[in-house]
C-alpha positions as CSV (number, residue, x, y, z in Angstrom):
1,X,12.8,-4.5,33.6
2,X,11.2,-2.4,36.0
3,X,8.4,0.3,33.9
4,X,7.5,2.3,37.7
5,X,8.3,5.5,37.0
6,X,10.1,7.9,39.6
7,X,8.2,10.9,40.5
8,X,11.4,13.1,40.5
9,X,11.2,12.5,36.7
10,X,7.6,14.0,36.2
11,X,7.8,17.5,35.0
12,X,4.1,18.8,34.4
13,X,3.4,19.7,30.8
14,X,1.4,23.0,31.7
15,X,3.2,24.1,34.0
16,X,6.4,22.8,34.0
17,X,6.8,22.4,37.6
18,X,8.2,19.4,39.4
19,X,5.7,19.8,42.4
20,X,3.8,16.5,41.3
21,X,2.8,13.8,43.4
22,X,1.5,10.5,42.7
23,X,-2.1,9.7,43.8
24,X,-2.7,5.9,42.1
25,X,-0.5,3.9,39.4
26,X,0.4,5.8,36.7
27,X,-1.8,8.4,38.3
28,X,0.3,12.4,39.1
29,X,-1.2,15.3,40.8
30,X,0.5,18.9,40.0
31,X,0.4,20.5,43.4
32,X,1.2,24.1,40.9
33,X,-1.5,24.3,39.0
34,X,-3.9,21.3,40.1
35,X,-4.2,19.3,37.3
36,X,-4.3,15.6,37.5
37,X,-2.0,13.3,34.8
38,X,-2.1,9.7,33.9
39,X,0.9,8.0,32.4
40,X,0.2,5.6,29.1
41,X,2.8,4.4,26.5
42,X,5.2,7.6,27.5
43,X,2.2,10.2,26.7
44,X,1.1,12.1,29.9
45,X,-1.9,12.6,29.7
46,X,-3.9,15.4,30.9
47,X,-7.5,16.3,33.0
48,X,-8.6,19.2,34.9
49,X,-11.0,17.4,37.7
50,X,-14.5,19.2,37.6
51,X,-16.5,20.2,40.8
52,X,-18.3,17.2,40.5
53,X,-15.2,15.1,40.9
54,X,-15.4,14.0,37.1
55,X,-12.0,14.7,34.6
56,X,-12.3,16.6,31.3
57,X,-9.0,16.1,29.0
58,X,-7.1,18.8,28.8
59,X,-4.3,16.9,26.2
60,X,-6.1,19.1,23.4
61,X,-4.0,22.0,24.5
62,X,-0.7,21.2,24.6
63,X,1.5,19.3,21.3
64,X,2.1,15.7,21.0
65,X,5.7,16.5,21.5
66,X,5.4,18.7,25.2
67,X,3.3,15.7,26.8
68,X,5.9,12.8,25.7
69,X,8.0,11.7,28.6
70,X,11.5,11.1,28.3
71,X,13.6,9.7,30.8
């Protein structure tokens, strides 16, 4: 079974736009509000990247529930 993921199936969990694009594996980019995503174990994951090029979480501010991705 295949587990890539199609980029037409990434909504952003801020948001909610489709304007993502992947940058790595398992790695999104919102071109809406700029925050990057990594997909683990069907949790997005999110980070707001820092002037210095370094990623602080940002998955405290949304529910459990809005950053699970379903197919």
């Amino acid at each position: 079974m295949n587990s890539e993921v199609s980029i037409l199936e990434i909504k952003c969990p801020n948001c909610r736009s489709k304007d993502v694009g992947k940058i790595g594996v398992n790695q999104y980019y919102c071109w809406n509000c700029f925050i990057e995503m990594t997909l683990s174990e069907g949790l997005i994951n999110t980070h707001q990247v820092e002037e210095d090029g370094s990623l602080s979480s940002l998955d405290d501010l949304f529910e459990e529930n809005d950053r699970r991705f379903g197919m």
